[in-house]
C-alpha positions as CSV (number, residue, x, y, z in Angstrom):
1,X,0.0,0.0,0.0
2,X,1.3,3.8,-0.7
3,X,0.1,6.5,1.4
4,X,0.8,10.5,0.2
5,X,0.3,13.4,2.6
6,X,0.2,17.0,2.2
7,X,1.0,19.8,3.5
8,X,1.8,23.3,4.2
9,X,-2.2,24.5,2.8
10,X,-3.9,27.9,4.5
11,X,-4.8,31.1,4.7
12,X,-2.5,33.6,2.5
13,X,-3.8,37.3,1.6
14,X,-3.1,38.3,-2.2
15,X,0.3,38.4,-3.3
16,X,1.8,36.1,-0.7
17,X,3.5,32.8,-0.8
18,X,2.8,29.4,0.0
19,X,5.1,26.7,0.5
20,X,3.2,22.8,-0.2
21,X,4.8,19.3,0.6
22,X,3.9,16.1,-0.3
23,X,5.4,12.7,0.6
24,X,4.6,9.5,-0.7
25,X,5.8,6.3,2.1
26,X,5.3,2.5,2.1
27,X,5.6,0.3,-0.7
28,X,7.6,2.3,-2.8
29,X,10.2,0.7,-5.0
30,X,11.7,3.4,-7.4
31,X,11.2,6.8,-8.5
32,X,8.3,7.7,-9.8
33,X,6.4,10.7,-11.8
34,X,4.6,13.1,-8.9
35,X,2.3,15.7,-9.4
36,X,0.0,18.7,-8.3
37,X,-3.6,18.9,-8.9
38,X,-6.2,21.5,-7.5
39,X,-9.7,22.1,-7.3
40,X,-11.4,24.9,-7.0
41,X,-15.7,25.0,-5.7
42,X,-17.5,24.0,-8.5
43,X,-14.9,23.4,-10.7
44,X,-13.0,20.3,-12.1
45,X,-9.8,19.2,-10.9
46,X,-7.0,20.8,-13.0
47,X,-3.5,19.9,-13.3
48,X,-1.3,22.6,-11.5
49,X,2.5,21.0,-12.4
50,X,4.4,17.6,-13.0
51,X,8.0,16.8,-12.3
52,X,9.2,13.6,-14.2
53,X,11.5,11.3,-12.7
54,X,14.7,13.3,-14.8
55,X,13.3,16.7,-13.1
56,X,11.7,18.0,-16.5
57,X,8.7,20.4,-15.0
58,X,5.4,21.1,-16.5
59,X,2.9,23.6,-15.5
60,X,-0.7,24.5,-16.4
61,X,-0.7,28.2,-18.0
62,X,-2.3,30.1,-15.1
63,X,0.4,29.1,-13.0
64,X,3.3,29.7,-15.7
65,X,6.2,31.9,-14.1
66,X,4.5,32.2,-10.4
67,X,4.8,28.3,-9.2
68,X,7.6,26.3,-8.7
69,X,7.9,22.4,-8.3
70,X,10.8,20.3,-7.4
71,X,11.4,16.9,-5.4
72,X,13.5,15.1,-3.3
73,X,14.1,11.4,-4.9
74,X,15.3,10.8,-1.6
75,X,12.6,11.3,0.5
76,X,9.5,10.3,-2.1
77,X,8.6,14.3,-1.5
78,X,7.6,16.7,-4.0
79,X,7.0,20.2,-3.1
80,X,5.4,23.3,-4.9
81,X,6.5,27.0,-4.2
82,X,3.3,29.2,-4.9
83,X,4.3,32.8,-5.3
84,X,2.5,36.1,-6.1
85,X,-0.9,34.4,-5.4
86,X,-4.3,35.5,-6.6
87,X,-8.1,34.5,-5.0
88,X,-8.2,32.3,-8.4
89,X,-5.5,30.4,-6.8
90,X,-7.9,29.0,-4.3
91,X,-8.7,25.1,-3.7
92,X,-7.5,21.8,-2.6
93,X,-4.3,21.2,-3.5
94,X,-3.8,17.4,-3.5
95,X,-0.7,15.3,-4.3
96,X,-0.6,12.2,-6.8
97,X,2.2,9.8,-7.5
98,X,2.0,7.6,-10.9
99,X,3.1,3.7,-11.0
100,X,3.4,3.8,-14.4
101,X,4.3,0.0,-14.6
102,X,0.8,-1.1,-12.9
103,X,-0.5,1.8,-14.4
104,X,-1.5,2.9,-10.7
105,X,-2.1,6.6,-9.6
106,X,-1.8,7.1,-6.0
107,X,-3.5,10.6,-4.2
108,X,-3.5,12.5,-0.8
109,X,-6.5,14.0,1.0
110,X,-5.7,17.5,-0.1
111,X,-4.8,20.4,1.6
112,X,-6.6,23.6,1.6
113,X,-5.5,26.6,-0.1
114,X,-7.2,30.1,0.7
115,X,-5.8,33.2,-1.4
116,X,-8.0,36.1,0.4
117,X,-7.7,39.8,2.2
């Protein structure tokens, strides 16, 4: 079984920052692809940004230039720097890890993100 956990969701007035963490723990046997997902009320769930197992980074376009992912292979984490955020920015941010050889995806709860003044 893999569990994933974020963290690091809250409260952040316009123009702030947010740091998110996700780790993914138990039966874990390499490196996989992780990723970023939110959803805001009434919406669908949108990809925010991807890091591939080589580091390459992909981001949806309202995020282009003001989020930042990256990982530590060591610890199974993946993290996302959110800077200059706007109320649009608000959601659940939840965490997803891909098994691509069992074709698998694996997700966290989500954590709550609240851009507001």
């Amino acid at each position: 079984q893999v569990q994933v956990d974020e963290s690091g969701g809250g409260l952040v007035q316009p123009g702030g920052s947010l740091k998110l963490s996700c780790s993914a723990t138990g039966r874990i046997f390499g490196i996989y692809p992780m990723f970023w997902y939110r959803q805001a009320p009434g919406k669908q769930r949108e990809l925010v940004a991807s890091i591939a197992v080589n580091g390459f980074t992909n981001y949806g376009e309202s995020v282009k230039g003001r989020f930042a992912i990256s990982r530590d292979n060591r610890k199974n984490s993946v993290y996302l720097q959110m800077n200059s955020l706007k109320p649009e920015d608000t959601g659940v941010y939840y965490c997803k890890i891909r098994i691509p050889e069992y074709d698998i995806d694996y997700w966290g709860q989500g954590t709550q993100v609240t851009v507001s003044s």
